[in-house]
TORMARDREN-954636 format. One record per residue: residue in three letters; z negated, y, x negated of N, C-alpha, C in turn. Coordinates in steps of 0.2 Angstrom, whole numbers, plus 2048, in hexadecimal, padded with zeros to 3 digits. Each point is the difference from the previous one (the first is absolute). Layout:
# residues N
AlaZYXZYXZYX ...
This chain:
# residues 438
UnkB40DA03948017FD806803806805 Unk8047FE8038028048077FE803806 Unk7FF8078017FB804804804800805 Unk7FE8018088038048058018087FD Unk7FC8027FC8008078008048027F6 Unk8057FC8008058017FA805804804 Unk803806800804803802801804809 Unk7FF8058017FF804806807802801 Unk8057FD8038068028047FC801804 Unk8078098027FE8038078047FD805 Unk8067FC7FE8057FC8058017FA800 Unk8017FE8008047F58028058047FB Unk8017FD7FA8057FE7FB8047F9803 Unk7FF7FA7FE8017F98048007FF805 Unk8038028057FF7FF8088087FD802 Unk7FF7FC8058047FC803801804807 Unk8078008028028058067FF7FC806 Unk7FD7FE8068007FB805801805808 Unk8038008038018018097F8800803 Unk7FD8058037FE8008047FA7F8805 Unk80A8008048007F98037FD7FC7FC Unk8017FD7FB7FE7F97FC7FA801801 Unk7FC8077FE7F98007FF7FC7FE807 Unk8028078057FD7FD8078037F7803 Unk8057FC7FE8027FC8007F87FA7FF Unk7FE8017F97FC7FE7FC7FA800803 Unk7FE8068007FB8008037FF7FE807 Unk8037FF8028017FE80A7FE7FA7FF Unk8047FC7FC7FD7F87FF7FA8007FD Unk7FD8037FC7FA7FF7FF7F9801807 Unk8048058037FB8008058007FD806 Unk8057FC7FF8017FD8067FF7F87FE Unk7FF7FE7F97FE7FA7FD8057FC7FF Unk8068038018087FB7FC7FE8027FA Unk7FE8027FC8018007F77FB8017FF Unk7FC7F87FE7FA8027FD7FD8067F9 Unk7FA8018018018077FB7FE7FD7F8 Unk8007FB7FE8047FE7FA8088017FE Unk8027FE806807802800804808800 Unk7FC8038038008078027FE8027F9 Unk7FD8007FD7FC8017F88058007FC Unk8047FA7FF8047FE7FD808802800 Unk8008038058078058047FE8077FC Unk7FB8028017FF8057FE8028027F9 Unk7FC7F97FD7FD7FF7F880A8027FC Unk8047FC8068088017FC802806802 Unk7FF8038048048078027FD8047F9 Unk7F98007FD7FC8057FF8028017F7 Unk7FF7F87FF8007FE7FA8047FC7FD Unk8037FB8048077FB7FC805804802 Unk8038038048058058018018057FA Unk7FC8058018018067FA8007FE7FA Unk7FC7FA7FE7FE7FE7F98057FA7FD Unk8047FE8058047FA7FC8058047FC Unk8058058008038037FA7FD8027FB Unk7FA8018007FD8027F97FF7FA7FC Unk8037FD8007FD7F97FA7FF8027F9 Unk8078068018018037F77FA8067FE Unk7FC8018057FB8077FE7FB7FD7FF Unk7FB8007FA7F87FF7FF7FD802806 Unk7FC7FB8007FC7FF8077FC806801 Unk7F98037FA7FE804801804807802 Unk8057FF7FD8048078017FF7FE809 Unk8037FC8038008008067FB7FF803 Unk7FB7FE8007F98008017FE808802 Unk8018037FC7FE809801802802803 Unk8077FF8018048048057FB7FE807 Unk7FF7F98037FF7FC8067FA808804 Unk8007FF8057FC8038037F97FC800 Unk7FA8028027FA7FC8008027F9807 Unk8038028047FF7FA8058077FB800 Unk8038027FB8067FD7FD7FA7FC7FA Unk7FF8027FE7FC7FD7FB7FC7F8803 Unk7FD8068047FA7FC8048027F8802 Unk8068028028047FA8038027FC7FE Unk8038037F88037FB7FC7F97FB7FC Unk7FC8047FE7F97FD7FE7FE7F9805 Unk7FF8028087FC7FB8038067FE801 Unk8078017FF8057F98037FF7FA7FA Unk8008037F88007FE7FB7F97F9800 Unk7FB8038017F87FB8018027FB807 Unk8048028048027FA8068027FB7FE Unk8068027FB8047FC7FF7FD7FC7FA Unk7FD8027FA7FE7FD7FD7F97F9801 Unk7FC8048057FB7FB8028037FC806 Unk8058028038037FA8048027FA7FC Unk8038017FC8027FC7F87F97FC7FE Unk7FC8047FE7FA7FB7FC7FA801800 Unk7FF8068027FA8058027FD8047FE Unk7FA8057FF8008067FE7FF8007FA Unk7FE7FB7FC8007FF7F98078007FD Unk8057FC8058088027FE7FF8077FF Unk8018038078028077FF7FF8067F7 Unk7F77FD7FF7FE8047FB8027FE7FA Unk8027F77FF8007FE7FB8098057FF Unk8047FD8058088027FE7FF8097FF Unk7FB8038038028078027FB8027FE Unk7FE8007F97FA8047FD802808802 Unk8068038008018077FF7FD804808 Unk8027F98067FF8058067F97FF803 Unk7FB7FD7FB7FB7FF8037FD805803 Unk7FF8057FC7FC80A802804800805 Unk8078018028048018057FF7FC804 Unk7FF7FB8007FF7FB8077F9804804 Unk7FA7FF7FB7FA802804800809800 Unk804803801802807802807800808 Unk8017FB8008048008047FE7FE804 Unk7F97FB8017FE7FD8047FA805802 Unk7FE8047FC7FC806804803805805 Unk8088007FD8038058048007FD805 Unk8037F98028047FD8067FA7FF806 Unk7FA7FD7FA7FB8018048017F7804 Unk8047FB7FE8037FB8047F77F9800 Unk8027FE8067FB7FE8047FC7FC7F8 Unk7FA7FF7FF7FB7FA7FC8038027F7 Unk8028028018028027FA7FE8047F9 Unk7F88008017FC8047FC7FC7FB7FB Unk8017F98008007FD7FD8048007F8 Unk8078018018038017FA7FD8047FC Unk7FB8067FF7FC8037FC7FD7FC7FD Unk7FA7FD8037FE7FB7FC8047FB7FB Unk8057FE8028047FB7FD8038067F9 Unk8038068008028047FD7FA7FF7FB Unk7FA8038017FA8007FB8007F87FB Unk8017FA8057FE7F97FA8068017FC Unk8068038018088017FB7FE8047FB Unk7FC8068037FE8057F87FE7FC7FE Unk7F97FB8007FB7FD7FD8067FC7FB Unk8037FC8028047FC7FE8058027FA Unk8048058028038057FA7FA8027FC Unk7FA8028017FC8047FC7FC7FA7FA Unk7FE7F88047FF7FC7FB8057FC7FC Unk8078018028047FB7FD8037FA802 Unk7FD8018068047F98038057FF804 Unk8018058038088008028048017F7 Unk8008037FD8037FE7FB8027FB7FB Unk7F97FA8018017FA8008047FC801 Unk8008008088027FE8068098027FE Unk8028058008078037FD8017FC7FB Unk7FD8017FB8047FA7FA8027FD801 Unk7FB7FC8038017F97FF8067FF806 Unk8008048058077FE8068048037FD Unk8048057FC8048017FE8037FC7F9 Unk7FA7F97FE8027FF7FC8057FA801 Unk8068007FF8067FB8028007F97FD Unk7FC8007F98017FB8007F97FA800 Unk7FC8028047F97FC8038057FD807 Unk7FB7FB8038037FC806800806803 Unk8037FF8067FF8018077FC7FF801 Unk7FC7FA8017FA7FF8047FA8047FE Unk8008027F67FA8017FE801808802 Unk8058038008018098047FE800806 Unk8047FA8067FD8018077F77FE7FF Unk7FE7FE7FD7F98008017FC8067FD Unk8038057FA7FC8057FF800805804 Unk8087FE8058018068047FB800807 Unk8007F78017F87FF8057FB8027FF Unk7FE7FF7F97F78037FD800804804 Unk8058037FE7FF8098017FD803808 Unk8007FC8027FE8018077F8801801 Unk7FF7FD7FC7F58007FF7FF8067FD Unk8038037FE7FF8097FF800802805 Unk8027FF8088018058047FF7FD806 Unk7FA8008027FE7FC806802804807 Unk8018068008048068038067FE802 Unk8057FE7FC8067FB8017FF7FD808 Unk7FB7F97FC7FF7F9804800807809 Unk7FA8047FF7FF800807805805804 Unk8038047FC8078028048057FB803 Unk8027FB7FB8057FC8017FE7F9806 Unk7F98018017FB7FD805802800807 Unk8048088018008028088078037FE Unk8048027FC8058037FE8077FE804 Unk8007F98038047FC8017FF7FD809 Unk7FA8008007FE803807804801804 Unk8027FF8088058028057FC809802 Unk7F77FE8007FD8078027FE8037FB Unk8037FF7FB8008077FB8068027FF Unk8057FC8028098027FE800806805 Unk7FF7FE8088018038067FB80A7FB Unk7F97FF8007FE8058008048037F8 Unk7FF7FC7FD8028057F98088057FF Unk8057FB803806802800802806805 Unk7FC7FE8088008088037FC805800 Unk7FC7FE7F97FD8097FF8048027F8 Unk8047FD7FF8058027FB805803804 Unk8017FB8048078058037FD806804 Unk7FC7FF8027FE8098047FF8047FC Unk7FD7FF7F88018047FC8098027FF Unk8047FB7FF8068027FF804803803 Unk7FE8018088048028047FC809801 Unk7FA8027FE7FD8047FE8068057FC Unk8027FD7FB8048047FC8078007FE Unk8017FB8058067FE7FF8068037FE Unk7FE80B8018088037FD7FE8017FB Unk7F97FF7FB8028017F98027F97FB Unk8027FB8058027FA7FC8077FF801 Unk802802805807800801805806807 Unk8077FE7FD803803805802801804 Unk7FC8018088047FF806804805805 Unk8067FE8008038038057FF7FE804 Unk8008098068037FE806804804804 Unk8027FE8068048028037FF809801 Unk7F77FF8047FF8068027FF8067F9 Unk8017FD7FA8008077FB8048047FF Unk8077FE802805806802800806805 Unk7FA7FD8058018048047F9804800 Unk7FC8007FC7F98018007FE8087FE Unk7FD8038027FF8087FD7FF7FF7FA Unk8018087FD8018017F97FC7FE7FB Unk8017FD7FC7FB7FE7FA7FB8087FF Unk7FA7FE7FF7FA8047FD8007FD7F8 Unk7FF8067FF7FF7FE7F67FC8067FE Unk7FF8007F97FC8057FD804808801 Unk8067FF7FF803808800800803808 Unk7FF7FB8038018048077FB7FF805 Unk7FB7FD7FC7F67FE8067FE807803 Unk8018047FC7FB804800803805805 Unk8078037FD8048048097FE7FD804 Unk8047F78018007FC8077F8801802 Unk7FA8007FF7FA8008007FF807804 Unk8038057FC7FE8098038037FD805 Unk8048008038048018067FC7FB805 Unk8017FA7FE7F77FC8057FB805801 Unk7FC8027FB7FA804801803806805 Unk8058038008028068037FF7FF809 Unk8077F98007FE7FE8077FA7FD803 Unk7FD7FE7FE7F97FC8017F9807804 Unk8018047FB7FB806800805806802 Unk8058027FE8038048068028087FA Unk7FD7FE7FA7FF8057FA8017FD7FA Unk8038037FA8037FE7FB7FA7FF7FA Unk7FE7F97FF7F97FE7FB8028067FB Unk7FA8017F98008077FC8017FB7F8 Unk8017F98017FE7FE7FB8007F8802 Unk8057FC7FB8007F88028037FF7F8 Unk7FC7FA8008037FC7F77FE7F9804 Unk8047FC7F97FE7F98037FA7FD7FC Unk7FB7FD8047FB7FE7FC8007FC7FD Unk8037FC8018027F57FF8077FF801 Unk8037FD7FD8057FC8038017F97FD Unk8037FB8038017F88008067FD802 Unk8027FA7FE8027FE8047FF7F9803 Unk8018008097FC7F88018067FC803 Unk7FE7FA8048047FE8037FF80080A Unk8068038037FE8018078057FB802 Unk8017FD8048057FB8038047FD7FD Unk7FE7FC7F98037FE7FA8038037FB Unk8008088028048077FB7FB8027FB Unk8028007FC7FD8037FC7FF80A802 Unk7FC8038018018088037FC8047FC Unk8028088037FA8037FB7FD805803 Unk7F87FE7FF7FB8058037FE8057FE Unk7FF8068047FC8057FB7FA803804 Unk7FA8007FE7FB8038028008087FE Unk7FF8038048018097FF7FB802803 Unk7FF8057FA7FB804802800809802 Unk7FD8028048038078027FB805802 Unk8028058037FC807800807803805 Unk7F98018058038058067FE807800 Unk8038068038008058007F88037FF Unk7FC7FE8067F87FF8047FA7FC7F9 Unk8037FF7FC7FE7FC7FB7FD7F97FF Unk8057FB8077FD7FB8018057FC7FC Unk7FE7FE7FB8027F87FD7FF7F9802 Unk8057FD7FD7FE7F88008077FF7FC Unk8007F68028067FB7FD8017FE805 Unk8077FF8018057FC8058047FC7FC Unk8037FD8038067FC7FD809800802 Unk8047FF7FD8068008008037FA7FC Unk8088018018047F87FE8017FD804 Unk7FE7FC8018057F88057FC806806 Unk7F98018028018038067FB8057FF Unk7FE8058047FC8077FF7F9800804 Unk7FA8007FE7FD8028057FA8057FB Unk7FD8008087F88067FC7FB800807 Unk7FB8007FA7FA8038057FE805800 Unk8028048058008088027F6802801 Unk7FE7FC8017F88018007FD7FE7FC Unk8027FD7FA7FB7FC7F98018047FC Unk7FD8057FC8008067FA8007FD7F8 Unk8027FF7FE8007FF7F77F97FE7FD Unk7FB8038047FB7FE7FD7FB7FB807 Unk8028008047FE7F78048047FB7FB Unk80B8007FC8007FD7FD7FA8007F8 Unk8008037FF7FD7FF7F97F87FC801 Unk7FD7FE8077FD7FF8027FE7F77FE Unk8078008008027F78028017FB7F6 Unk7FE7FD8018007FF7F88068027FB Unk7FC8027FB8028037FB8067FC7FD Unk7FF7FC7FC8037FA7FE8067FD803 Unk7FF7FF8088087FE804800802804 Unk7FE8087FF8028038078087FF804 Unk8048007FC8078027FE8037F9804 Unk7FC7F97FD8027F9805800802808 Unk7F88028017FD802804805803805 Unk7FF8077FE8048048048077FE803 Unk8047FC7FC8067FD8008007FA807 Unk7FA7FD8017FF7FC804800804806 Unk7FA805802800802804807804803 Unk8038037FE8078028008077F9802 Unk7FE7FC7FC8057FB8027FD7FB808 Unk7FA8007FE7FE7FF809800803804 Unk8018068018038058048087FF804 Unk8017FF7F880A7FE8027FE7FB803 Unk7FF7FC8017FF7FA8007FF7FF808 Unk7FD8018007F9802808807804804 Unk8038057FF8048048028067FC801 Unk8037FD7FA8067FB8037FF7FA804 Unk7FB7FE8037FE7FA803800801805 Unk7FC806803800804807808802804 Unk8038007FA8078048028057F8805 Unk7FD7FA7FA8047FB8017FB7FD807 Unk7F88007FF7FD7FC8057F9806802 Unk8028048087FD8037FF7F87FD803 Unk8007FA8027FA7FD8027FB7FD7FB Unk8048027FA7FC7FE7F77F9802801 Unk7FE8058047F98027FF7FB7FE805 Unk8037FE8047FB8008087FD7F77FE Unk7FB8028007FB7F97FF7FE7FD808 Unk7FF7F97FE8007FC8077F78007FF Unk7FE8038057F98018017FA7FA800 Unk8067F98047FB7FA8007FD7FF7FA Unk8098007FA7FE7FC7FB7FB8047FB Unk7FE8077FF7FE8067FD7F77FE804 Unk7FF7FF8047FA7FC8037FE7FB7FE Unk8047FA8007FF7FD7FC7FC7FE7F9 Unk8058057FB7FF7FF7F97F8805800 Unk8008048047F98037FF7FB7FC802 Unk8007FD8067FB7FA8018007FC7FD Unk8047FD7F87FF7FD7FA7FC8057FD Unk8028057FE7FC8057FB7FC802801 Unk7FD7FD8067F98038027FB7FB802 Unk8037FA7FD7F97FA8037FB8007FB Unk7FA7FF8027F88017FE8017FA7FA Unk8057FD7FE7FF7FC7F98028037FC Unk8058068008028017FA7FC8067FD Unk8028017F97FA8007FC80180C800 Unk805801801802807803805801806 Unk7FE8068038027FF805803808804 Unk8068018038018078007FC801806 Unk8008068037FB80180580280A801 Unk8008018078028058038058027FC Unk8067FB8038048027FF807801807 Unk8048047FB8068048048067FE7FE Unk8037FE8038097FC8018038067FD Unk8038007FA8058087FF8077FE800 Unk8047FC7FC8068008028037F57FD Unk8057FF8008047FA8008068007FD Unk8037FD7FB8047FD8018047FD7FB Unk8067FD8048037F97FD8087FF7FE Unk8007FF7F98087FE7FD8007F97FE Unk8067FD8048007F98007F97FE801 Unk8007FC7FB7FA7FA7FF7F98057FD Unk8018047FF7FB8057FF7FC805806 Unk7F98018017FF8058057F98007FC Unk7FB8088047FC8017FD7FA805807 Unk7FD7FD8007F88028047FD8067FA Unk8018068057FB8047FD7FC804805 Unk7F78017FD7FD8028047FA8037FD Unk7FC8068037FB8017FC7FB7FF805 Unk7F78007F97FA7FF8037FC8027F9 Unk7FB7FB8027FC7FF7FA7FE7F77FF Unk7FF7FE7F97FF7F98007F8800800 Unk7FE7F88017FB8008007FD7FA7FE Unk7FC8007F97FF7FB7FE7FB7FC802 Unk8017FB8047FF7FB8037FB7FA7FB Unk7FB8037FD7F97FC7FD7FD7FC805 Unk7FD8018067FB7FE8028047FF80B Unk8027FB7FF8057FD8057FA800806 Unk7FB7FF8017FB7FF803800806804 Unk8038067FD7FB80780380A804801 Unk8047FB8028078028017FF805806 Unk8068048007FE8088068047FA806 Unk7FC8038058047FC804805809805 Unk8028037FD8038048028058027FA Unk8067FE7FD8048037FB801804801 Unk8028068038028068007FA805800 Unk7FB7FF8007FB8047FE7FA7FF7FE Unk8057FE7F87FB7FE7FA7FE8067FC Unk7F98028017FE8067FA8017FC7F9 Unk8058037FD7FF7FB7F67FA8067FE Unk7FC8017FD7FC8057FB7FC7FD7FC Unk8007FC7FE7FD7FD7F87FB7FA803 Unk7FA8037FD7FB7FB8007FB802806 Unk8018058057FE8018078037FF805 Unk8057FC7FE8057FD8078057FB7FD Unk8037FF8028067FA7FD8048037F9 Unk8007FC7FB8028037FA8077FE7FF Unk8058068008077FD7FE8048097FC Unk8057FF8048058087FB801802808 Unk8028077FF8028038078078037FD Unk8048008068048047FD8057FD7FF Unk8027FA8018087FF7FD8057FE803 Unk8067FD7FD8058018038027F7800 Unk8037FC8047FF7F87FF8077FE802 Unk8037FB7FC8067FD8028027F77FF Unk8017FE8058027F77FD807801803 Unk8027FA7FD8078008018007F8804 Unk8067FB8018027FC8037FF7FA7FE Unk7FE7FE7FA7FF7F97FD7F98007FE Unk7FD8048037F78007FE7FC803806 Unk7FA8008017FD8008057F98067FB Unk8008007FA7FE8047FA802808803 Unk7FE8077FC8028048007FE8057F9 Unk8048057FF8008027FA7FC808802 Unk7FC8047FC7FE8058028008087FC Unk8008058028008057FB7FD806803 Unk7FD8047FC800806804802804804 Unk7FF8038068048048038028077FD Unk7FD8037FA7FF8057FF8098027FD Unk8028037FF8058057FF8067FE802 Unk8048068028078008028037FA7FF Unk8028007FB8067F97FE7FD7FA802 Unk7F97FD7FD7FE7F98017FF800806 Unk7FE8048047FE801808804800804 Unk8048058028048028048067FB7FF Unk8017FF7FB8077FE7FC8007F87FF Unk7FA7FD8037FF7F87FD8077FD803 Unk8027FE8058047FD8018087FF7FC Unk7FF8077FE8088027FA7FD7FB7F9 Unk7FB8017FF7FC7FE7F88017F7801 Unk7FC7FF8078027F78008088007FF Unk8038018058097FD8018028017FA Unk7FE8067FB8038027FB7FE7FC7FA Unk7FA7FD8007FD7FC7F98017FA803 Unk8017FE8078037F97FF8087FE800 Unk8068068008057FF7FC8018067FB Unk7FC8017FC7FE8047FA8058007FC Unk8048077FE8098007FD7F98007F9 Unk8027FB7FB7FE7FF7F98058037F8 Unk7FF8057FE8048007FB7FE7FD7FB Unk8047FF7F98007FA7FB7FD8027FA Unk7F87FF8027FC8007FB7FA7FC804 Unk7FA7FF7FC7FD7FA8077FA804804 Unk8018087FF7FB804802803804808 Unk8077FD8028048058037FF8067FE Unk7FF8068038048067FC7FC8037FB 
């Protein structure tokens, strides 16, 4: 069977060259609702995968398989299961495609596309099937040419009592409110990585500073560190590098790590853009999970830019409308619900496009015993089981489409000081091409 994770290209081998324009073109209409995002899906699905792949007719497919990126893959897998179950349905797909079945439900963990955790199940009654001999059955006898047609089209019916997994995808699969959700969290997965799937040019690249790359991070790097602090760092290597997708490009980022004169270390980053926290030491980084620090950190840093560019374009991106910020907190604070923040403080705002984000500290408090609610929220003692019982100490943020809020603790530099960088930056998160980011 055929894995997402058959072959680790560092680049697009198969890639189709496309303009800029077309893309932003593309996406315009989808968000404006001219091109429904099946349609959109399927624009993509040719740019990605019918393009690059129709001259190869003469190369074995595995050979081309390996070369494909993983979200080339991805694409071609879930294009592959659309089309088949739009055909006949998902027992199509498994019956015709015994090879992509492992791929299919690997692709659908990457993409993460709406209800789609069902297919696991359905994969498991297929092993069964292979494992007892009945899909093998089931093949004979369809492959045998010289039985009716009708007595083949019925054993290829049986077949469907093996897999009641099937029945219940193919249930909702055709749905107008699963097409809608399924196919645009496909495409925002898509549009996610868009410059490791293909080529696009544009205008503005001729005219764009210089390429950053491994032979020249590390000068271009000292000479930031120089003017930023004023002294020439003792010590820079690169600790990570990747590459993601920023405005459809494919670019290359490098996280850097350094040492100043004074012995003050940390990591900053360089490539598509430069920054650093001249107050966060190497060891507040080492602070932050072990495992993706590296995703982590990269967010924080790309929310930054991010936050930085917005301001330049709209500089009223930060300033919160008071009413509405009053508001949502007299939601978040009515004596039904079951936690509740409390003495808390307004810290900062703000908003890209259709996204914006409330942040604020206090403490929360859990809200068991509705009868004995403070009738004063700003000065709620939390201390255990001698006063109202909740966490002290944190840091809270809702965003626009909820009246919910997410919580963490205030304690260290990056998470604290730095939240609003870590939000902007994990919710347009540069992903490189493994399913762990970096």
């Amino acid at each position: 069977m055929l894995s997402l994770k058959d072959g680790s290209p560092r680049k697009t081998v198969y890639v189709h060259k496309i303009s800029n324009n077309e893309v932003l073109e593309l996406q315009s209409e989808l968000k404006k609702g001219t091109k429904p995002p099946e349609d959109v899906f399927w624009q993509y699905h040719q740019w990605i995968i019918e393009k690059p792949l129709s001259t190869l007719a003469d190369k074995a497919f595995h050979t081309v398989w390996k070369k494909l990126t993983k979200p080339q893959k991805t694409i071609f897998i879930i294009g592959t299961f659309i089309s088949q179950t739009n055909n006949g349905g998902t027992w199509q797909f498994l019956f015709n495609c015994p090879d992509y079945a492992l791929a299919a439900a690997e692709a659908f963990h990457e993409a993460k596309p709406y209800s789609m955790h069902d297919y696991e199940n359905a994969l498991n009654e297929f092993a069964e099937m292979l494992k007892n001999g009945n899909y093998g059955q089931i093949m004979d006898i369809w492959n045998n040419q010289k039985l009716d047609w009708e007595i083949r089209w019925k054993a290829f019916k049986d077949g469907e009592r093996h897999l009641p997994s099937c029945k219940k995808i193919d249930s909702y699969f055709y749905t107008d409110t699963f097409k809608t959700k399924f196919y645009s969290e496909l495409n925002a997965y898509i549009a996610q990585r868009l410059g490791l799937m293909l080529e696009i040019e544009t205008e503005t690249k001729k005219s764009a500073k210089p390429l950053i790359d491994k032979k020249n991070a590390i000068p271009h790097f000292k000479e930031y560190l120089t003017n930023v602090f004023g002294t020439a760092p003792t010590a820079v290597s690169v600790y990570y590098n990747a590459k993601v997708t920023i405005d459809n490009r494919a670019e290359q980022l490098f996280l850097m790590q350094y040492a100043m004169p004074d012995g003050y270390e940390s990591i900053g980053i360089t490539g598509y853009f430069e920054n650093n926290f001249s107050d966060v030491p190497l060891s507040e980084i080492k602070t932050m999970y072990q495992k993706f620090h590296k995703q982590e950190l990269v967010n924080i840093y790309y929310g930054k830019y991010l936050v930085e560019q917005e301001l330049t374009k709209n500089p009223k991106a930060n300033q919160v409308n008071n009413e509405k910020w009053l508001e949502l907190l007299e939601k978040l604070q009515l004596p039904q619900n079951s936690q509740v923040p409390v003495n808390v403080k307004f810290r900062e705002y703000f908003k890209i496009g259709d996204n914006q984000w409330f942040i604020y500290e206090g403490d929360l408090l859990y809200n068991d015993n509705k009868e004995n609610f403070p009738q004063d929220l700003n000065n709620v003692e939390i201390k255990g089981k001698s006063g109202f019982c909740g966490e002290c100490g944190l840091l809270f943020s809702s965003g626009k489409s909820k009246d919910g809020f997410g919580r963490r603790s205030n304690k260290g530099i990056l998470t604290g000081k730095y939240m609003l960088f870590d939000l902007v930056g994990a919710k347009f998160k540069l992903l490189k091409d493994n399913p762990w980011g970096f």
